[in-house]
C-alpha positions in Angstrom: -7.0 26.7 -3.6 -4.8 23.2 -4.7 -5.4 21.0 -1.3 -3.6 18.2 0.2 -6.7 16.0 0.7 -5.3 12.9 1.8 -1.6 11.4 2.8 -1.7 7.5 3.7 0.9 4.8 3.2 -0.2 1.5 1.7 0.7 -1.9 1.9 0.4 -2.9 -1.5 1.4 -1.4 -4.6 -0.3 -3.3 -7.0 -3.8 -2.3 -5.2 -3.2 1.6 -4.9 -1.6 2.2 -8.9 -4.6 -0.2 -9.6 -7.2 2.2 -8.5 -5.4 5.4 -9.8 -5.3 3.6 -13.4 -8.4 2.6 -12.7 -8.8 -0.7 -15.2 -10.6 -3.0 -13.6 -13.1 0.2 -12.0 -13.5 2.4 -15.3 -15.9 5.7 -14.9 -19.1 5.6 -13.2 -21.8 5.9 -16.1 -23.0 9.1 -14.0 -19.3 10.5 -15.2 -19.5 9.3 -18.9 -22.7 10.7 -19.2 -21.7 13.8 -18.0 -18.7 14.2 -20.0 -20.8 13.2 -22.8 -23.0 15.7 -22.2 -20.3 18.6 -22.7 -18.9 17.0 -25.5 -16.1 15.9 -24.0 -13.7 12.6 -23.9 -11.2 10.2 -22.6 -7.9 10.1 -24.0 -8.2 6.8 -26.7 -5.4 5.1 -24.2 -7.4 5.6 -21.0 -11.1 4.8 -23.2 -11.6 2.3 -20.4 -9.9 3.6 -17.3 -10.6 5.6 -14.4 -7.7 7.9 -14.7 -8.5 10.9 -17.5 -4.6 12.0 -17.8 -1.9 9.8 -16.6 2.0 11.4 -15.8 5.0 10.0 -13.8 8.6 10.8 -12.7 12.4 9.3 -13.2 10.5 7.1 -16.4 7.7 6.1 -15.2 5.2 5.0 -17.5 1.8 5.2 -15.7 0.6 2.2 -17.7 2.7 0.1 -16.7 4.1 1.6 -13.4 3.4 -1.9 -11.2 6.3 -4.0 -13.1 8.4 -0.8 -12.6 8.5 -0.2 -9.3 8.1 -4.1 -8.8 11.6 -3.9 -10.7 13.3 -1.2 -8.5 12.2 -3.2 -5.0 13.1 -6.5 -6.6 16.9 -5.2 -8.1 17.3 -3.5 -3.8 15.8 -6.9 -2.1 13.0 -4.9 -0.7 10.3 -7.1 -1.8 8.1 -7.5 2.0 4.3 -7.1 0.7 3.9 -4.1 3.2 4.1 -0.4 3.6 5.2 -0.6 -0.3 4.3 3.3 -1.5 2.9 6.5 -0.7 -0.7 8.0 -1.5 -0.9 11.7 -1.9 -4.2 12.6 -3.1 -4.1 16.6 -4.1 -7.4 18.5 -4.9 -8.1 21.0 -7.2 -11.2 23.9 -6.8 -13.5 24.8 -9.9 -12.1 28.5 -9.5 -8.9 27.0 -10.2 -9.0 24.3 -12.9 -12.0 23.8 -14.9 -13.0 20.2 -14.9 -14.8 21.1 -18.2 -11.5 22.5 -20.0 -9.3 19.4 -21.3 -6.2 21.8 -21.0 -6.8 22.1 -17.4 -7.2 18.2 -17.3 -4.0 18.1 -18.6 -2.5 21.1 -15.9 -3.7 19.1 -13.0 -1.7 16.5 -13.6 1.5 18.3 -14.6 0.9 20.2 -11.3 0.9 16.8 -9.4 4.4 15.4 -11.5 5.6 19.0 -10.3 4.6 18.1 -6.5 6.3 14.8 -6.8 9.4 15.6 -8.8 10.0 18.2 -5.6 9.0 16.2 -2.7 10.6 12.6 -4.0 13.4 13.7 -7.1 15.2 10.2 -6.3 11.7 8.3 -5.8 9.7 6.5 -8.9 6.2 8.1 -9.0 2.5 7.4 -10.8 0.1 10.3 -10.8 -3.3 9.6 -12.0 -5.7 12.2 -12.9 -9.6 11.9 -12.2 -12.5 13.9 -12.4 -15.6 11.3 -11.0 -17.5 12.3 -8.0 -20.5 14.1 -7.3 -19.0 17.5 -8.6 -16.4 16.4 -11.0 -13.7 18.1 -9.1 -10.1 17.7 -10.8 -8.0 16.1 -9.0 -4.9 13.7 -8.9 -4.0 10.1 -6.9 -0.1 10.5 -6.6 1.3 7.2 -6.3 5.5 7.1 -4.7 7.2 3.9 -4.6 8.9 3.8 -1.3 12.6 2.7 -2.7 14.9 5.1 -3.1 16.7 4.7 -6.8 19.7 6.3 -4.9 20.4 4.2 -2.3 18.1 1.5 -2.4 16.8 2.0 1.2 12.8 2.5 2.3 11.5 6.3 2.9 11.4 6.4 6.4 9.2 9.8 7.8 7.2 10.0 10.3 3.7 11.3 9.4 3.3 14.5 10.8 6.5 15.7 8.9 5.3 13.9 5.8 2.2 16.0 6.2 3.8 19.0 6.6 6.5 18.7 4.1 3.8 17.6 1.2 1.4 20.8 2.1 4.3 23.6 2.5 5.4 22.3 -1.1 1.9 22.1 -2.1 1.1 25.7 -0.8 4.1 27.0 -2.9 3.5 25.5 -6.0 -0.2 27.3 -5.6 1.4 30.3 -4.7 2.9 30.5 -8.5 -0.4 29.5 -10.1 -1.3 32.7 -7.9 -4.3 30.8 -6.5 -5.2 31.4 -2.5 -3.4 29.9 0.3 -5.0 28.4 3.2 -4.2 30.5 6.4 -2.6 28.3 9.2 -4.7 27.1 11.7 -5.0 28.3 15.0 -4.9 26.0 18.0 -5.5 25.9 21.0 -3.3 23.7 23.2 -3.4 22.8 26.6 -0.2 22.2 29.1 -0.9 18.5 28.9 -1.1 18.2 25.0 1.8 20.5 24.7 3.4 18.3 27.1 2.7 14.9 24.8 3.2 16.5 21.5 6.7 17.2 22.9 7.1 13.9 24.2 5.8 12.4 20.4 2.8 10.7 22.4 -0.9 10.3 20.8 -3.1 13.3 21.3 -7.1 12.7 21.5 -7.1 16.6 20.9 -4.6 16.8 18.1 -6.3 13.6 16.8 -9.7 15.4 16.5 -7.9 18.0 14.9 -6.5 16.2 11.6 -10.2 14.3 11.1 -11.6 18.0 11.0 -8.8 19.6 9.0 -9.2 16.5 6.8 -12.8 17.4 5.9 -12.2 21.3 5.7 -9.2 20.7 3.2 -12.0 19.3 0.5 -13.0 22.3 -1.5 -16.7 20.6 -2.2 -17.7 20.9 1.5 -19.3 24.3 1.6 -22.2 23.2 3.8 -22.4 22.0 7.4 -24.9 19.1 6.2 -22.2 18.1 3.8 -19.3 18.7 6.7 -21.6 16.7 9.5 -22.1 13.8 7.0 -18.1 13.4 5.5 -17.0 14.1 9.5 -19.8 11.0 10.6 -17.6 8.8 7.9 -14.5 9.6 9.3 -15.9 8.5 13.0 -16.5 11.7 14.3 -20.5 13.2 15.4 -20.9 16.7 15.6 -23.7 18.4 17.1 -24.6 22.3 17.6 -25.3 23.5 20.7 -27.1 26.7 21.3 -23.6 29.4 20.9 -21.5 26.0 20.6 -20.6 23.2 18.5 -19.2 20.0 19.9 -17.3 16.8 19.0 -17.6 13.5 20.2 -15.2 10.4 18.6 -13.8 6.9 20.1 -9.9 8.0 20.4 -7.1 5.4 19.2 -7.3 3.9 23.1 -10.8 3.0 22.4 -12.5 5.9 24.5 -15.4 7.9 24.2 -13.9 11.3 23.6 -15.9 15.2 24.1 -14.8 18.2 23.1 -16.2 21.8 22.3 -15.1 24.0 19.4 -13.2 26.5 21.2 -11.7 24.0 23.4 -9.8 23.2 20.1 -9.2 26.3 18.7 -10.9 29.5 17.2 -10.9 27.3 13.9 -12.8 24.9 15.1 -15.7 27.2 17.4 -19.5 27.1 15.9 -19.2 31.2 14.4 -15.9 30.6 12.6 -16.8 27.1 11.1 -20.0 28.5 9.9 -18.6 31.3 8.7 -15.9 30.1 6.4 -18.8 27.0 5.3 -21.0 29.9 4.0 -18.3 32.1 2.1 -17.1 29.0 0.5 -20.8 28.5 -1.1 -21.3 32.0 -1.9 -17.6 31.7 -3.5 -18.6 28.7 -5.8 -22.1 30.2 -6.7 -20.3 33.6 -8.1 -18.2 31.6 -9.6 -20.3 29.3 -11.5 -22.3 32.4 -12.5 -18.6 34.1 -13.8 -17.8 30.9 -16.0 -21.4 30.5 -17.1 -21.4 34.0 -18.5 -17.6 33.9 -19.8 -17.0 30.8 -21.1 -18.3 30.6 -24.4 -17.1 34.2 -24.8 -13.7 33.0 -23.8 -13.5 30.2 -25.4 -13.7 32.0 -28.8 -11.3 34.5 -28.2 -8.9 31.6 -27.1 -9.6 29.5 -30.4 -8.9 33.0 -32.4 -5.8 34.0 -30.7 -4.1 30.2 -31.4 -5.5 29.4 -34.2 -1.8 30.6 -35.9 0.1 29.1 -33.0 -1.8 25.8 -34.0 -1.0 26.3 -37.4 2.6 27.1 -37.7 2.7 23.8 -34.7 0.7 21.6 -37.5 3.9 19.6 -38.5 5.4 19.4 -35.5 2.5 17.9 -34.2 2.3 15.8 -37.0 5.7 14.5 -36.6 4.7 13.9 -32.4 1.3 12.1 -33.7 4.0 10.2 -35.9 6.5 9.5 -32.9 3.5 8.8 -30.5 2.4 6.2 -32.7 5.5 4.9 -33.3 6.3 4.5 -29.3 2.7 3.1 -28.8 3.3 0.6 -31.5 6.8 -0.4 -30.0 5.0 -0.6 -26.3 2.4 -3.0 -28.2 5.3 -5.2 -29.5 7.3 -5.0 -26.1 4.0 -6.1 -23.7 3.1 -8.9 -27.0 6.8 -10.1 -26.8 6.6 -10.1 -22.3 3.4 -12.0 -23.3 5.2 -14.7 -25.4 8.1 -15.2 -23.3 6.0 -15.2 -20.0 4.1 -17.9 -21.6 7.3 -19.7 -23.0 8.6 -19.8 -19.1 5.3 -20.8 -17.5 5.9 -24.5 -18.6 9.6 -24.3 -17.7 8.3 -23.1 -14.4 5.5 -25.7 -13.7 8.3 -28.7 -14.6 10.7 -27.3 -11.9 7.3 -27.2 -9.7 6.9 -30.6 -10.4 10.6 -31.4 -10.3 10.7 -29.7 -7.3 7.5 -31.4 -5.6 9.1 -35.1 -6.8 12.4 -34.0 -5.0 10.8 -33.2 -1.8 8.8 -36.8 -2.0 12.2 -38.8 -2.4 13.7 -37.2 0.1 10.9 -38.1 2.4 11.0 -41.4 1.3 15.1 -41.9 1.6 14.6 -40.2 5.1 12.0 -43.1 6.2 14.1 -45.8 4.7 17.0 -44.7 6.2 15.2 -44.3 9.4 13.6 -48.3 8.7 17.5 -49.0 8.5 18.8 -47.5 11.6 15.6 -49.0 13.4 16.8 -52.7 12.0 20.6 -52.3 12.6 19.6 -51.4 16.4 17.5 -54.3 16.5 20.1 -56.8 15.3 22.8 -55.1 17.5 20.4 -55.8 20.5 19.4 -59.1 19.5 23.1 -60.6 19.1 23.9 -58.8 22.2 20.6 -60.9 24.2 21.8 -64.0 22.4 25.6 -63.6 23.8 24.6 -62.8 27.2 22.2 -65.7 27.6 24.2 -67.8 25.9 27.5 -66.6 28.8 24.6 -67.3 30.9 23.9 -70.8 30.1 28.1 -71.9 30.1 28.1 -70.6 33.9 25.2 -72.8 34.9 27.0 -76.0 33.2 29.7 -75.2 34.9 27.8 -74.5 38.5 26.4 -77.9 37.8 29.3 -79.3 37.6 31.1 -78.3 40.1 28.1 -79.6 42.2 27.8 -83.0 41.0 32.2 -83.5 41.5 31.0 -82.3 45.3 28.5 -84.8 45.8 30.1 -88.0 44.1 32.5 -90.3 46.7 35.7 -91.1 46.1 36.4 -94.8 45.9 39.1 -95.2 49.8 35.8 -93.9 51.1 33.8 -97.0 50.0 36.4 -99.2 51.4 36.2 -98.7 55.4 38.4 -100.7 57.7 36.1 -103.3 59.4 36.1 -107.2 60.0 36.7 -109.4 58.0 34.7 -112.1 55.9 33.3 -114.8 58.5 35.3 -118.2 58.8 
């Protein structure tokens, strides 16, 4: 069965094509030994990545797929550093693709273009094809930049549907492989959860639902040590109880949550979990014994049967080693040419930094002097202003004075009373 593992948005692009390419985290020496081991080998263009097969939709080259969708949210002016793609992380069981068969690397990853060229046609998207982990399961990292190369707006869906939509898709493009489906899961829903799932309000219940249908959608879990320990990562402790099993988890409100398995659903009880846990190991012990017996037998008969194919396809693969070569070289040229002009800019940028910084300063410094200015034009304006008032001030006592001093002087008639005259 192909399983939706994982759907997640992420904030940043550069960090969730970076870990499907896988660069700067190449394979675990576990996984190169291991491929060593059964002869087998990286690509020569992904020698030291993570990724084992790389694919991509609407020209997307995985290699290079940050500066393209940087490019699409830069021409549409949707350049905020959050919520920037889509994660879709699609799981493959041995029974299906053989992680030992490089054909079947190759499969998985055409399978995953196919999921994203039919859930996003007029999105960009990276898929990324690994096979590290304890099992070596095949599976892909399917990267979709969230701009629309239609309209230029953000893909705007709600989780649930996203969910929904990516496993219905997912379900059919198994159904063609003629691999098994995963039978719906049956719930059990009280009035009051009915009641907020209608009203699109946050569910404890259906919350401990998705962490448990999280773990049972991996194909590796086919043991309830292996299902206790991935559920304890994912917050949630599970404990069996006599004819029960129960879950406890701290909800999205911050409170201790409780709840039996057939409280949830028939899915969920002790019998039914077990159940499907141990015809899910018995189904990947018979079928490592089947491809342990028939593989070397197949792989013969399939290395007889195309050896003509191959043969009459020897020039035209000749002529696509040619082109490949060709289009490799002329990507070498293109990022060596990037290179030169990106370092041809960088001074051109750092002078208009500096440029930039110097402009800021003056400005500064004309905004002080001009404020120095403004501050000395005041003070004048007050000072000649003080000076004419005292000096109004000083002309109005002179004049007071004055005016007192002609008050207090006598007029000459005043001095000369009538009286006697001088004595005979």
């Amino acid at each position: 069965m192909a399983t939706i593992a994982k759907v997640s948005n992420a904030a940043s692009a550069t960090f969730a094509l970076g870990y499907g390419l896988g660069e700067k985290t190449p394979l675990h020496h576990d996984t190169k030994s291991w491929l060593a081991d059964h002869d087998l080998a990286q690509p020569a263009e992904l020698e030291n990545c993570r990724a084992v097969v790389v694919g991509g939709t609407n020209g997307i080259d995985p290699l290079i797929a940050n500066e393209q969708f940087r490019a699409v949210r830069q021409l549409f002016h949707q350049t905020q550093k959050r919520n920037q793609v889509l994660r879709i992380t699609q799981s493959f069981a041995d029974n299906e693709l053989d992680p030992l068969n490089h054909l079947d690397w190759q499969k998985a990853n055409d399978l995953g273009v196919q999921l994203a060229k039919k859930l996003y046609p007029d999105y960009q998207s990276a898929v990324y094809t690994h096979l590290d982990g304890a099992n070596h399961h095949l599976h892909n990292h399917i990267i979709v930049n969230k701009v629309s190369l239609t309209t230029g707006k953000k893909l705007d869906e709600k989780r649930g549907q996203t969910v929904s939509r990516v496993r219905t898709t997912n379900d059919e493009l198994a159904r063609a492989q003629g691999w098994h489906i995963l039978t719906p899961v049956r719930e059990h829903q009280s009035q009051t959860e009915q009641d907020l799932t209608q009203a699109q309000k946050y569910s404890y219940m259906a919350d401990l639902r998705h962490r448990i249908d999280g773990v049972m959608q991996d194909p590796t879990v086919s043991s309830y040590e292996a299902f206790s320990a991935r559920l304890s990562s994912n917050g949630v402790n599970v404990a069996l109880r006599g004819q029960n099993i129960s879950y406890a988890f701290l909800d999205a409100n911050q409170k201790q949550r409780r709840a039996r398995g057939a409280r949830l659903g028939t899915d969920y009880d002790k019998e039914a979990l077990l159940n499907e846990l141990a015809r899910r190991e018995q189904q990947t012990q018979k079928q490592t014994e089947i491809s342990n017996d028939q593989r070397p037998l197949t792989a013969d008969r399939e290395i007889e049967q195309r050896k003509p194919a191959l043969e009459s396809r020897k020039p035209g693969l000749d002529r696509l080693a040619v082109a490949t070569g060709r289009a490799q070289r002329n990507q070498s040229d293109t990022k060596h040419r990037f290179d030169r002009f990106r370092k041809a800019v960088r001074p051109l940028t750092n002078g208009l930094q500096h440029f930039k910084d110097g402009l800021r300063a003056f400005t500064k410094r004309a905004r002080e002097l001009l404020d120095l200015r403004a501050s000395r034009l005041n003070f004048a304006q007050k000072f000649q202003a003080d000076l004419a008032r005292k000096k109004q001030a000083q002309q109005q006592q002179l004049q007071h004075d004055l005016s007192q001093r002609t008050r207090q002087t006598p007029s000459p008639r005043q001095n000369n009373k009538p009286g006697r005259g001088p004595h005979r």
